[in-house]
N, C-alpha and C positions, 0 to 999 in steps of 0.2 A: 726603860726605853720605849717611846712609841710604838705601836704596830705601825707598819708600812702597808699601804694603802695597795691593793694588784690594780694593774694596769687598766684591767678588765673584768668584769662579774659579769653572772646572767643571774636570773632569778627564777622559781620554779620552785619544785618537786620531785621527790626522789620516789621512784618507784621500783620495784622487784619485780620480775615476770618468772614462771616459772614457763618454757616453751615447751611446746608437744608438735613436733613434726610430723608432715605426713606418712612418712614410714615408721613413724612409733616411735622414733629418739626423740626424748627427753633430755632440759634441760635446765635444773633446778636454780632458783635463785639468783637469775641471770638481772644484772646492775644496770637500772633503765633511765628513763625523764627525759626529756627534751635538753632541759637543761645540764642535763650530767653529759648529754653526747655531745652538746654544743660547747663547753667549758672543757672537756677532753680533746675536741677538735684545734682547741684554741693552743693547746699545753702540746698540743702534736708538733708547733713550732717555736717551743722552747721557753714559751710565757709562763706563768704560775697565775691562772685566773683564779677570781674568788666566787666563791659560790654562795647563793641567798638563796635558801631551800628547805624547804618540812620535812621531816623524817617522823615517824612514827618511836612510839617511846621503846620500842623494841627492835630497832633497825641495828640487823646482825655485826658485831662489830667488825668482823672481815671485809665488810661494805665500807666501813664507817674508813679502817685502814688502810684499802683501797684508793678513797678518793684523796684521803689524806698524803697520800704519794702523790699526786700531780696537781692538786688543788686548796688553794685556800679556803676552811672552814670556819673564819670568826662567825660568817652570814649564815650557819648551819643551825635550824629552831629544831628542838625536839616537841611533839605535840603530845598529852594527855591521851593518844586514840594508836589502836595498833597501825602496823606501819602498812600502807595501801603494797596490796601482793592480787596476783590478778592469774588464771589461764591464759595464755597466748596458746590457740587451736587452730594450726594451720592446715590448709587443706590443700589438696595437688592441683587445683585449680589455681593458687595464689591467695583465695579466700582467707579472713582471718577472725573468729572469734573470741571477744574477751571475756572473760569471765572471773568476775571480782571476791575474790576471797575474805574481804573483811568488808564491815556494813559501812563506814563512815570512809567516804571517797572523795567528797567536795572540796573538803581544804588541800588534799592533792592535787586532785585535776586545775582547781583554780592556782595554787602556788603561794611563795611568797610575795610580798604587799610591798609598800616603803615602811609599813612601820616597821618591816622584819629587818630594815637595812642597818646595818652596823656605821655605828660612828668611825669607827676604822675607815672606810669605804670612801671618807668624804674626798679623798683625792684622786679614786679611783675616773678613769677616761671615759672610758666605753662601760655600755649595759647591752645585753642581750636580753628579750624581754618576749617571751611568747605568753601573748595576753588577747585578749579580747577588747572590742572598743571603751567601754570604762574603765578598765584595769589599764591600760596602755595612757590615756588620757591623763590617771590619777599618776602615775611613773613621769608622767612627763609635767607635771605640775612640781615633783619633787625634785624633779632632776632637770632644769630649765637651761641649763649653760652645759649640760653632761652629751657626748654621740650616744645616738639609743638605736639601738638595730631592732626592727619591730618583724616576728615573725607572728604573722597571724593567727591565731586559734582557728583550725581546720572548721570546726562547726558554723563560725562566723562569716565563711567565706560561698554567701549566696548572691542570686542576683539580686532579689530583696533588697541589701544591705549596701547595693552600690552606692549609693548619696552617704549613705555613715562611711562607708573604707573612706571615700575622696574626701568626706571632711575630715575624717583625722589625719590623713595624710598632708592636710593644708591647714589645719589648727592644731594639731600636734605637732606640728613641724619638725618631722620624723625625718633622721638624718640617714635610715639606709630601712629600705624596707626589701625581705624577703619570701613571697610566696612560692610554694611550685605552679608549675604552669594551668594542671587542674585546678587551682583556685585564682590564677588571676582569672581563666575563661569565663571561670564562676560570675566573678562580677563583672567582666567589662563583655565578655562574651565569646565568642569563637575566634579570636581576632587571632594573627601568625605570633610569634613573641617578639619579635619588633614592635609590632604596632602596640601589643600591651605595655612594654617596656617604656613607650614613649607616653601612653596614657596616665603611666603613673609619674613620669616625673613631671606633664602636665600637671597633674593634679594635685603638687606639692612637692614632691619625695626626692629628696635632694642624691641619691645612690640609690638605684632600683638593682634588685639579684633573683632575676628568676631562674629558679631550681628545673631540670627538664631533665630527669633519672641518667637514662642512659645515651639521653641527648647533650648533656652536660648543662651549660648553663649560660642566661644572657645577661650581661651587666653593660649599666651605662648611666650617666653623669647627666647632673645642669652644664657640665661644661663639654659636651657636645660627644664624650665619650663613650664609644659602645663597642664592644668586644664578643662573641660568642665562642665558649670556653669549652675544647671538648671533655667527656668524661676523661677521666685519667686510667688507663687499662689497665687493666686487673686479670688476672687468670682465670677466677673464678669466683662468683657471686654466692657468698654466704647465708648471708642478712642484708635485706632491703633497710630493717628497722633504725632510725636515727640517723640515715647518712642525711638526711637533708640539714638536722639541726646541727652534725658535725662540721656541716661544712658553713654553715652559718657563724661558727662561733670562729673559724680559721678566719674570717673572712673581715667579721669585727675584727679582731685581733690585729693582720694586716695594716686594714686602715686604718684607726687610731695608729698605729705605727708605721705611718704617713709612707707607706708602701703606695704603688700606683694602685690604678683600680686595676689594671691588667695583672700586677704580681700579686692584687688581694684574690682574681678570679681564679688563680693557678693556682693558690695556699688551699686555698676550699677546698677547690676540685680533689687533690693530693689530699687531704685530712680525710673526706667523704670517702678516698679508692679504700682506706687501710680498715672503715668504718665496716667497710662492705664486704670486706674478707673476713669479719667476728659474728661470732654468737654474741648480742651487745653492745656494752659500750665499748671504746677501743682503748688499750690501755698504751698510753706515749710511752712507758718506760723500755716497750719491748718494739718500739722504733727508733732504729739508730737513726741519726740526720744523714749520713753518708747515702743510703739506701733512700729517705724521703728527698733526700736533693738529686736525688736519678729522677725519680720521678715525678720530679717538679720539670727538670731542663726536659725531659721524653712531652710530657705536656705540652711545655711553651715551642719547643720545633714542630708541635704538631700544628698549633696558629700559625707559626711562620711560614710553612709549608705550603 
């Protein structure tokens, strides 16, 4: 029997942290990548994404069984190179230092490619793609008729590289692009997020999603659509780490699943609240939907209000 294609994949890198907070707890071996929080985000409401991601040839099998509960693994490469493991050194200021435990980091940080993409995949909707401008370019050469949600490589994201963001956004004909706000100012400059929101879908970007922490979030459309999404409340703030890329991957997910933009900006929000109460990535087996659809409807009264 064929494999059956997920609806949705992102691509990336799987990475381990071990954390050191600033009062001295520790927390070993904790399940990281942009990509594993974004494809967990996704599975938050009910999907089974697949995952196109590098693991080191000794990536702990608990990891491995882990992701194997909420996510498809055909796209999963094992590399020849031990598996990237890193210090996260957090300080009471917010500061955070990394510091990388194994020599060979590149093919992590950069991720998987298309050649890493499984023929399984070929039906798959949506991609989730945190890349940099040639890596995003070459995705979008393989994937010509696929929605690509483009989340930018933080390093990429200067004033410098204004004229490169805008042309990929208008030669890659990138179907949802999501920065946080500190990087759209980056390139377009100190503007309110309205006015950045509108400069990117000027400049191509057919679904713009700026990320704004505790501000929540701006989305808006070529078709005239724009919405500001508050955060979704929470009791208490965990970990800042990956709620952005979790709410990225809720947010694909949605939209390929021809959700409005308004219920894709609420799915995020909701994915990013549960991200923000772990040590981690967030694990969907131990969210019931009864409790994440309170907190969807607590959300959307709060727009309506």
């Amino acid at each position: 029997m064929p494999a059956v294609s997920p609806q949705i994949a992102g691509a990336g890198g799987i990475f381990i942290d071990d954390i050191v907070q600033p009062d001295g707890m520790t927390y070993m071996g904790v399940l990281g990548g942009g990509v594993v929080h974004a494809m967990m985000g996704a599975a938050i409401w009910g999907t089974r994404p697949g995952l196109i991601a590098l693991a080191g040839y000794d990536l702990p099998p608990a990891i491995r069984l882990h992701l194997q509960q909420n996510l498809d693994l055909q796209g999963l490469h094992y590399l020849n190179i031990p598996q990237i493991r890193a210090w996260q050194i957090f300080e009471h200021d917010g500061t955070r230092r990394e510091l990388y435990r194994v020599t060979d980091t590149i093919p992590f940080i950069r991720g998987a490619q298309p050649e890493h993409l499984p023929a399984a995949y070929a039906q798959t909707q949506g991609f989730y793609l945190l890349q940099n401008f040639a890596d995003i370019a070459n995705w979008r050469d393989h994937l010509p008729d696929k929605t690509i949600l483009w989340e930018p490589a933080q390093q990429i994201m200067t004033a410098a590289n204004k004229s490169h963001f805008q042309a990929t956004l208008r030669d890659c004909k990138i179907d949802i692009v999501s920065p946080n706000l500190t990087e759209a100012q980056a390139i377009y400059g100190r503007q309110n997020s309205a006015a950045l929101l509108d400069s990117m879908l000027h400049d191509g970007a057919q679904i713009v999603a700026i990320r704004m922490g505790e501000h929540g979030s701006i989305v808006g459309n070529q078709q005239g659509e724009k919405y500001t999404i508050p955060a979704t409340h929470i009791d208490q703030v965990v970990d800042q780490t990956g709620a952005g890329n979790t709410y990225c991957g809720a947010f694909l997910s949605a939209i390929v699943q021809e959700n409005t933009l308004l219920e894709a900006g609420i799915k995020a929000a909701v994915a990013a609240s549960y991200c923000l109460e772990h040590i981690g990535v967030v694990d969907p087996t131990h969210i019931s939907p009864e409790a994440r659809d309170i907190r969807y409807q607590a959300t959307l009264k709060r727009i309506q209000t």
